[in-house]
N, C-alpha and C positions, 0 to 999 in steps of 0.2 A: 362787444355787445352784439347779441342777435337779432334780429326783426323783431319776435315779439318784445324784447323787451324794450327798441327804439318806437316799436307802435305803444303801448306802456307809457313810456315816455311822454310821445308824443298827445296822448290821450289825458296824461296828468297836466301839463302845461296848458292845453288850450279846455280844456274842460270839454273835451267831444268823448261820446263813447269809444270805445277799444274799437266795437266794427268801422266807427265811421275815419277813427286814426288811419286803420289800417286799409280803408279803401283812397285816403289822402295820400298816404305813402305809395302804395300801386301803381298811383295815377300820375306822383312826379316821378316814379321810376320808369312807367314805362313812355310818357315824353321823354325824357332824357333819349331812351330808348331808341323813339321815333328817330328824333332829330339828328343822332347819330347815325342812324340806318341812313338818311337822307344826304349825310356829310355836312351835316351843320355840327359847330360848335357848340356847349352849353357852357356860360359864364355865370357862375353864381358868385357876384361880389363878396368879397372877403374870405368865402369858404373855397375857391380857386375854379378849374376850366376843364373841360373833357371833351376832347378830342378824338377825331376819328384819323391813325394813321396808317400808312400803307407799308406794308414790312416788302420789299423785293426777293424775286427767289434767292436762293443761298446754297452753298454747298455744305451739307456735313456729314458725321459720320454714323454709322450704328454701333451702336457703345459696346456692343456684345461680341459683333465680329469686325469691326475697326473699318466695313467697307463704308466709302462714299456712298455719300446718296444724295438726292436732290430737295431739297423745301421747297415746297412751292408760296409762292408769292400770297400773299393775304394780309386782312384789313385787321385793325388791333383799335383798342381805345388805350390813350395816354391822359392821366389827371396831371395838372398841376395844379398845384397847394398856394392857395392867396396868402396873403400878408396875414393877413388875422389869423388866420389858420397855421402858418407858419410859425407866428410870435407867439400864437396859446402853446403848440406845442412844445417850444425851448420852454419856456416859463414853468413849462411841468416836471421837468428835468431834474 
């Protein structure tokens, strides 16, 4: 599913216009956003958690000429998938 069609979506279910879905969607994306930048967590009961974690540097190689090289250290987001979220998915199976 794309954006338009989750604003779509979201614009059938609640009865809002399409512009107003999609400035809804925006605006829980880009708190998410925030609070990640901030190193807060986001818990959305049932649909699971997102997380802000910190990768340490690492050594690896360049796939073309096999040398070493170095990664530098940096910030990543991790979801985990709640219960609900989890159980719809096998049941799709």
């Amino acid at each position: 599913m794309l954006k338009p069609e989750l604003v779509a979506a979201i614009a059938d279910k609640t009865n809002l216009s399409k512009d107003q879905a999609g400035q809804l969607l925006n605006t829980l994306l880009e708190e998410i956003t925030h609070a990640l930048a901030k190193d807060d967590s986001v818990t959305l009961i049932g649909f699971g958690s997102f997380v802000r974690r910190h990768r340490g540097a690492r050594t690896g190689k360049n796939p073309q000429t096999g040398e070493p090289l170095t990664i530098k250290a940096s910030n990543t987001v991790a979801f985990k998938p709640g219960k609900q979220l989890k159980e719809a998915v096998a049941q799709s199976q």
